[in-house]
Residue, then its C-alpha position, 0 to 999 in steps of 0.5 A: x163552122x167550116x172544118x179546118x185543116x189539122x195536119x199541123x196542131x196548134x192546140x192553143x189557138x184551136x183551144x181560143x178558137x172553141x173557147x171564143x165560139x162558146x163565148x160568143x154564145x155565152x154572151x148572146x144569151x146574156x143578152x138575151x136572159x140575163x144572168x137569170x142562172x144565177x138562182x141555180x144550185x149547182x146540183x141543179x147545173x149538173x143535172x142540165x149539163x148531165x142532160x146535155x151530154x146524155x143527148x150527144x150519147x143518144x144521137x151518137x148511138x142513133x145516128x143525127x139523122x134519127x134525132x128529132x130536133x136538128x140540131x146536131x152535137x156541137x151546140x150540146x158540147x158547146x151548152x157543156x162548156x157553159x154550163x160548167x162554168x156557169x158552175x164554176x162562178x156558182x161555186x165561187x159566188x154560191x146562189x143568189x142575186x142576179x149580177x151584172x153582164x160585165x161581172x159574168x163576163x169576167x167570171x166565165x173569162x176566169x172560170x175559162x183561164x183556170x180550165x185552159x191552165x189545167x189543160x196546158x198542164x196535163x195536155x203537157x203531161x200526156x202529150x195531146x193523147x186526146x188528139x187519138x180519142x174518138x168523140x163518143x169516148x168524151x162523151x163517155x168521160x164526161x158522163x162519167x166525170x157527171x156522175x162523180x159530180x152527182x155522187x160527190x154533191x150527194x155526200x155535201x162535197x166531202x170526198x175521201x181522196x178524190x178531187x172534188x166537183x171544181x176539178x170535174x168541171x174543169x175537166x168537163x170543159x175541156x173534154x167538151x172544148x177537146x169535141x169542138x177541136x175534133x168536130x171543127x179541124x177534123x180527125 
């Protein structure tokens, strides 16, 4: 994708732009796959998002032109946001029978608006301070936010005081979404 110009932000529709990008995506491999995804556990999407985001850390610390298969961070960042909404219908619907393309389609639309509602809400309240984070300081947050995740679907989701695996999801999509603004406008 060809990178834009940023000096004016318009985060709602770079945040539509990515979210209709991953979309896209999404759809295709519908297409291709089915809604074969649904005999996942949640535990076992965190584990592939976690290695998703562990391969950006890697070809961030050696450099893409060390990385063996070509294809650069975005299409991980972009399998981020899918797989985390993937999770998010798993939650909502828990592992099963394979539904049809429509309803997935309308459960990723779902999983995506609560995610944007959350960002709204918090980009409002920090004042767009991810617009000054660096790219591998998401990474960082996501790996962080997985292992919460892991650590908190080791306790059968019960937390003390934290939010629980639904919010760390979200919160994944949107630091990821947060990559692909940064990676397609530029700094």
């Amino acid at each position: 994708m060809e990178k834009k110009d940023n000096s004016v932000h318009d985060t709602d529709k770079e945040f539509s732009e990515m979210i209709s990008l991953c979309r896209g995506i999404f759809e295709k491999k519908l297409e291709d796959y089915g809604t074969s995804w649904r005999v996942m556990r949640p535990s076992s999407l965190t584990d592939q998002i976690y290695i998703k985001a562990r391969r950006i850390r890697s070809i961030e610390e050696m450099g893409e032109s060390a990385a063996k298969i070509d294809e650069g961070i975005e299409p991980e960042f972009i399998g981020i946001v899918n797989y985390c909404a993937i999770s998010l219908i798993q939650l909502k619907l828990g592992a099963g029978e394979q539904i049809d393309k429509k309803e997935a389609l309308k459960l990723y639309d779902e999983a995506l608006n609560s995610a944007t509602s959350l960002m709204n809400n918090k980009n409002h309240d920090y004042d767009e301070a991810w617009r000054f984070m660096r790219i591998s300081s998401f990474t960082d947050i996501i790996l962080q936010k997985l292992l919460r995740t892991k650590e908190i679907e080791d306790h059968n989701g019960k937390t003390l005081i934290s939010e629980g695996v639904e919010a760390n999801y979200m919160d994944m999509i949107n630091y990821a979404l947060f990559a692909l603004i940064k990676l397609n406008y530029g700094k």
